[in-house]
C-alpha positions in Angstrom: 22.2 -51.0 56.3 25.9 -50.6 54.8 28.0 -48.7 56.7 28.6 -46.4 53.5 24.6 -45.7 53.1 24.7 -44.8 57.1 27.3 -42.3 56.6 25.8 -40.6 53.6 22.5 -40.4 55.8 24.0 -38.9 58.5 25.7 -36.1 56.3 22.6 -35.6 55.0 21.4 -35.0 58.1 24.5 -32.9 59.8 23.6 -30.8 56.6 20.1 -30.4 57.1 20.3 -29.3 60.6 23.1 -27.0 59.5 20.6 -25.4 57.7 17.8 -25.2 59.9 19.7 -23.4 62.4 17.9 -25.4 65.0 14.9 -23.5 63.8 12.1 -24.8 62.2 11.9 -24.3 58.3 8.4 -22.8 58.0 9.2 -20.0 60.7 12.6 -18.8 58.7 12.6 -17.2 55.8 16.3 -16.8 52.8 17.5 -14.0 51.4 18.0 -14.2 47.9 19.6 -10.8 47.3 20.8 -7.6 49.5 21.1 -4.4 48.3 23.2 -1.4 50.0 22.1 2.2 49.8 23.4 5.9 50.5 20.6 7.2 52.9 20.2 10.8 54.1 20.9 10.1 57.5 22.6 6.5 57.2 22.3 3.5 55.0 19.5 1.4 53.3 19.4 -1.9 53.3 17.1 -3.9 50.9 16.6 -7.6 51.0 14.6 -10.1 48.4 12.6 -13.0 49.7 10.3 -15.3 48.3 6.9 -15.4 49.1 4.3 -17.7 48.7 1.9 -15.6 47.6 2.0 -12.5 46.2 0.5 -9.4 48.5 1.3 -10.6 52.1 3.9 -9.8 54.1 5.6 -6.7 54.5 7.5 -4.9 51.7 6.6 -4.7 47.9 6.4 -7.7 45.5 7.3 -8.9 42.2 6.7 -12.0 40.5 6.0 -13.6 37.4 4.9 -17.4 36.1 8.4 -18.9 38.2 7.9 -17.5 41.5 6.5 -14.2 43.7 9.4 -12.4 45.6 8.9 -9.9 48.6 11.5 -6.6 48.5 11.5 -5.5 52.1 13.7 -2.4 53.3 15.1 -0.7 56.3 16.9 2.7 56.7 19.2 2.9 59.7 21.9 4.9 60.6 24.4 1.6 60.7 24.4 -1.7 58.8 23.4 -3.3 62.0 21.1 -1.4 63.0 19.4 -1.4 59.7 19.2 -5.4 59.9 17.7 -5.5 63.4 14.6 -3.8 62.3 14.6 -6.2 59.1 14.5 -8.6 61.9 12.1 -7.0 63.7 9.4 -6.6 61.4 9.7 -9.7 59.0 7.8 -12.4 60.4 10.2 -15.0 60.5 13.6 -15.6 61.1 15.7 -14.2 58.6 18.3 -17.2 57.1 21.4 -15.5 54.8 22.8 -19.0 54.0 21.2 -19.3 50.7 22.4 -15.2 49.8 23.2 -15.0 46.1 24.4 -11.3 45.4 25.3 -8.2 47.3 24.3 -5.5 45.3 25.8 -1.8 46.8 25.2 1.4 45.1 28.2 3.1 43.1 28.1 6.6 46.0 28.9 3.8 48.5 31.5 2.0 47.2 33.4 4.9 46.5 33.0 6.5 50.1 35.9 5.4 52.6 33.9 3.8 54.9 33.0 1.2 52.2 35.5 -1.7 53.9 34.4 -1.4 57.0 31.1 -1.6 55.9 31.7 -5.2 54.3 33.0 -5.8 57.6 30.1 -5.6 59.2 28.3 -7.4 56.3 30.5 -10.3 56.7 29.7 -10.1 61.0 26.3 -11.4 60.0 25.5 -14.4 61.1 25.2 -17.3 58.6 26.2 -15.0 55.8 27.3 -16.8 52.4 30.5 -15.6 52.0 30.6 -17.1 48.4 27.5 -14.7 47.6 28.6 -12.1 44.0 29.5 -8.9 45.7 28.4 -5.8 42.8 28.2 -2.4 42.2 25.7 -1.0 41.2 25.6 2.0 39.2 21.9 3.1 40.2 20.1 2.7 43.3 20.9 -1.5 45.0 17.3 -1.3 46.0 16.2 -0.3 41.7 18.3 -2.7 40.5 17.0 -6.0 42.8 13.0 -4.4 42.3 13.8 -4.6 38.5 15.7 -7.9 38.5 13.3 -10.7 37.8 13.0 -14.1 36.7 13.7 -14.3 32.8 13.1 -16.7 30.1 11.6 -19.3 32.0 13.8 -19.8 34.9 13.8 -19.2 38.9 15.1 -15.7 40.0 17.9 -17.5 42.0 18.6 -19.4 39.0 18.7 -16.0 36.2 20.6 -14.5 39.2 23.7 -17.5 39.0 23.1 -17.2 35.5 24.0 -14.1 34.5 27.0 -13.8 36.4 28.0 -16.7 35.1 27.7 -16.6 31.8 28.5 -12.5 31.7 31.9 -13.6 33.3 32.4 -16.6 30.5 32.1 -13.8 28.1 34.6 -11.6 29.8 32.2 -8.8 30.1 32.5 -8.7 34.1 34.8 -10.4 36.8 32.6 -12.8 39.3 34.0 -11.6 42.8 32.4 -13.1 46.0 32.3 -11.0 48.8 34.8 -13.5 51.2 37.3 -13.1 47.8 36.7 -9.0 47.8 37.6 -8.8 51.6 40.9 -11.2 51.5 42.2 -9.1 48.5 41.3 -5.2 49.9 43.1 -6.2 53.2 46.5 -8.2 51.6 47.2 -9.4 48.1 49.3 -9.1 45.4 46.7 -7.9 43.3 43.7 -5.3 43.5 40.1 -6.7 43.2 37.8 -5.6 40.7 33.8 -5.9 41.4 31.2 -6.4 38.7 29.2 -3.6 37.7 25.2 -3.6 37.7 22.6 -1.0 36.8 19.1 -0.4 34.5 18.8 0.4 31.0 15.8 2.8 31.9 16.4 4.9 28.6 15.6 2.4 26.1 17.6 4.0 23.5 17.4 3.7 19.6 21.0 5.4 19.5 23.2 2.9 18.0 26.1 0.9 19.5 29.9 2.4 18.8 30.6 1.2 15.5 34.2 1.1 16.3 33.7 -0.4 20.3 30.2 -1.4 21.1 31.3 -2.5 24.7 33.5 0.3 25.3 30.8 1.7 27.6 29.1 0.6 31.2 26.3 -1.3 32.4 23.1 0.9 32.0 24.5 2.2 28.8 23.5 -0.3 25.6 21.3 0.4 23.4 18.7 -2.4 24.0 14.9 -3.0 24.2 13.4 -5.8 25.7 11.4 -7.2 29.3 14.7 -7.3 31.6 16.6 -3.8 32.1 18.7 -5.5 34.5 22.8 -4.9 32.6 25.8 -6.3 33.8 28.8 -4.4 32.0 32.1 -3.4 33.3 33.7 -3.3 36.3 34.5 -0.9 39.7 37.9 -0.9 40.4 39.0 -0.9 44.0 42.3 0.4 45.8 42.8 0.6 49.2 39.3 -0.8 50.2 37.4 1.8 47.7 36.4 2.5 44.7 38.4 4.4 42.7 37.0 4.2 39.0 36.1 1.7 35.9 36.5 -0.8 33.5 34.4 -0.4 30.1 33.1 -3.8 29.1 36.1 -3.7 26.4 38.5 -3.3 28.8 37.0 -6.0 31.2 37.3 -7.9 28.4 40.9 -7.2 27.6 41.9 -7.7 31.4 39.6 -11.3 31.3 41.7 -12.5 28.3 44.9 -11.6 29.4 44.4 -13.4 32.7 43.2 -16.5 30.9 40.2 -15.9 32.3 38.3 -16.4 29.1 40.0 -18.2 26.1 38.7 -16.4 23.2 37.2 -12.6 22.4 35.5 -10.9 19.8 37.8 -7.7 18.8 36.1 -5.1 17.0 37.3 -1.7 16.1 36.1 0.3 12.9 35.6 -2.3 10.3 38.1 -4.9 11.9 36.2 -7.4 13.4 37.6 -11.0 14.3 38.0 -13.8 17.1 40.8 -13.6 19.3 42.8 -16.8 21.2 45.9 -17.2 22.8 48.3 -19.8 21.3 49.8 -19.7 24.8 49.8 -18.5 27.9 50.0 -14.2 28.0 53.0 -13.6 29.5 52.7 -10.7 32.4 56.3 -9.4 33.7 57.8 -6.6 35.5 61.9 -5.7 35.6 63.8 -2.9 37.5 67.0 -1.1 36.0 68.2 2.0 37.7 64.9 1.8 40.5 62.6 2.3 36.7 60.2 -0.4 37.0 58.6 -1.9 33.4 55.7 -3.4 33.0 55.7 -5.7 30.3 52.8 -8.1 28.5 54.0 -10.4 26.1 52.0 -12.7 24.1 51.0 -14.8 20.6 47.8 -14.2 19.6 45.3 -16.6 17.2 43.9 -14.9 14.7 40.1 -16.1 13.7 38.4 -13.9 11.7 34.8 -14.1 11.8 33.5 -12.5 8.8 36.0 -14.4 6.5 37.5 -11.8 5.0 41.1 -10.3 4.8 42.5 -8.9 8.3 45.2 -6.7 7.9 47.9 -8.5 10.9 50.0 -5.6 11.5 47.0 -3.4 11.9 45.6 -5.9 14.2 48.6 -6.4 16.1 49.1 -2.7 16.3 45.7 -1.5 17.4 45.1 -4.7 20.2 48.7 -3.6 21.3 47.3 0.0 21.7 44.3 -1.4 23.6 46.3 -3.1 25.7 48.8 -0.4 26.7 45.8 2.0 26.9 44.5 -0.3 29.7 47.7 -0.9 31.5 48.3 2.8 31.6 44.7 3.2 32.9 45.2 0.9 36.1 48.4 2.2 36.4 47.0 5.9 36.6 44.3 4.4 39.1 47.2 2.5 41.3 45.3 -0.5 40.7 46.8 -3.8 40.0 44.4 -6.7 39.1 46.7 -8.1 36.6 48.9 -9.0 39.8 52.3 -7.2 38.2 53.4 -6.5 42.2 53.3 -10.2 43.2 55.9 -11.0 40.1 57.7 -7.7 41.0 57.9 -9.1 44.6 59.9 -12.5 43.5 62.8 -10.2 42.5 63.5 -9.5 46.0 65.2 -12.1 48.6 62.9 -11.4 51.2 59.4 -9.6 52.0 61.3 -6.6 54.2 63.5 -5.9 51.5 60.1 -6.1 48.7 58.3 -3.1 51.3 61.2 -0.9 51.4 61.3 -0.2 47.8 58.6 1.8 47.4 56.5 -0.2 45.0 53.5 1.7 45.0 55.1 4.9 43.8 57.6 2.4 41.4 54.1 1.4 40.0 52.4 4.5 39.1 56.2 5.5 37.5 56.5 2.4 35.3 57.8 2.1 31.7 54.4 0.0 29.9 55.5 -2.4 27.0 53.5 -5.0 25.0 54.9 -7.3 22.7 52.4 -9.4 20.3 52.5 -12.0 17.7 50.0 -12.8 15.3 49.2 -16.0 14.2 46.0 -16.6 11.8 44.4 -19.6 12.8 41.9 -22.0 10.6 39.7 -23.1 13.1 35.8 -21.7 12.7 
């Protein structure tokens, strides 16, 4: 045997074992998905496992043609405590390596204790770091009962998905819960965290004709088998969080990063495609200690209906969008645009950058957005 074929074997095997734990595969059991809950008298945690059959095992189950999956759940006054009676009463030993999503209701992430609690999330062993960490604007434990396999595919695979393609879209950021932690404790920029919840009403009411994603998950007004949304985002400061992002202003804050190349703008009867001929440029400057925030950028213009667009309107209503978001972040002290680390590389040194007060500069600063607008005659 080549000495190329024995290594690959052997990482096959280093793998494997990693897995196993040194435990036997048919006596553990993954988690798919954990949801986080507000309890009376603590906190309750939900996990999703699949099952072999549905009806067995502890906890309620959902299924479909791809796959039967077991909802089991534990109310304890601590995180940890919660998980040891999870580990007392499942049947096997439960494996978080293969976790997907972290699902935690909205009352929770807004409470102070909600960074220390992913503190202790993280302190469990094995967890996947890289797993989607959410907010969910209904109960966790709803939203994972309710979120099932769709159109033919796995629930681990719709899970991966949807966040993936609703982040391709701009409609929410794709934040792992290793990611979340590094930036709440030290980075020049705030995180945001995707929001989650059910379309329970199944409305007839009709989209906003001028901003049909100018809302939040749970709020479209759609029909069909999956009421699982994804819409929006909770903005965090200072390890909690401290308000939202409509699904327009996700958008907005996707496209500006570079995030997502192209958007569909609609306001009113404006409707078009949106690209960046270049790079947005994000800046700050200081005169007299007055910090401005600045956003400068060239903007391609396709318009998909084919008709006439007006530019200056354009450029003056996306402008007003734009400073409308800024000025919305700014009123939150949130920064995921990352306007402190460029403020930062004004000053010689980190000492000097902390003793200028940037926080309160921030929430002072002079807004200003700058756009070209270039039609473009690509389809």
């Amino acid at each position: 045997m080549r000495r190329g074929s024995v290594a690959a074997l052997f990482a096959a095997l280093c793998v494997l074992v990693a897995l196993r734990g040194g435990v036997d595969v048919d006596k553990q059991t993954f988690v798919i998905s954990m949801g986080i809950d507000k309890a009376e008298d603590g906190i309750a945690v939900t996990i999703v496992l699949p099952s072999a059959q549905a009806g067995k095992g502890a906890g309620e189950s959902q299924g479909g043609e791809t796959g039967t999956y077991e909802l089991v759940q534990a109310t304890a006054a601590t995180f940890e405590d919660a998980l040891l009676v999870l580990r007392t009463t499942v049947p096997r030993y439960i494996n978080f390596s293969q976790l997907l999503q972290i699902v935690v209701c909205e009352d929770l992430a807004r409470s102070e204790s909600f960074a220390s609690l992913l503190e202790s999330v993280l302190s469990t062993p094995r967890l996947k770091q890289s797993a989607v960490l959410a907010v969910s604007r209904c109960k966790a434990s709803d939203f994972l009962q309710k979120q099932k396999p769709f159109l033919g595919i796995r629930l681990s695979a719709n899970i991966e998905t949807s966040f993936a393609v609703y982040a391709e879209l701009g409609n929410v950021p794709v934040t792992t819960l290793g990611h979340a932690r590094r930036t709440i404790l030290d980075a020049w920029s705030t995180p945001l965290l995707p929001l989650v919840s059910l379309n329970e009403t199944q409305s007839d009411t009709p989209a906003k004709e001028s901003n049909p994603l100018g809302t939040l998950a749970g709020n479209l007004p759609y029909k069909g088998n999956d009421p699982t949304e994804y819409l929006g985002a909770a903005v965090i400061v200072q390890g909690r969080m401290v308000g939202t992002l409509t699904g327009a202003q996700m958008e907005l804050v996707s496209f500006l990063l570079g995030d997502v190349d192209e958007i569909t703008y609609s306001r009113g009867e404006l409707f078009c495609l949106l690209g960046r001929r270049n790079a947005i440029s994000l800046g700050t400057r200081q005169e007299n200690g007055q910090w401005t925030l600045r956003v400068e950028g060239q903007i391609l213009l396709r318009n998909a209906l084919n008709d006439a667009v007006d530019e200056a309107q354009l450029r003056e209503l996306l402008s007003q969008d734009i400073l409308n978001l800024l000025a919305h972040l700014r009123d939150l002290g949130a920064d995921p645009l990352g306007f402190s680390g460029r403020a930062a590389s004004h000053f010689p040194t980190l000492q000097a950058w902390h003793q200028q007060g940037w926080d309160s500069g921030y929430r002072d600063a002079i807004l200003e957005v700058s756009l070209r607008i270039f039609a473009s005659e690509a389809t």
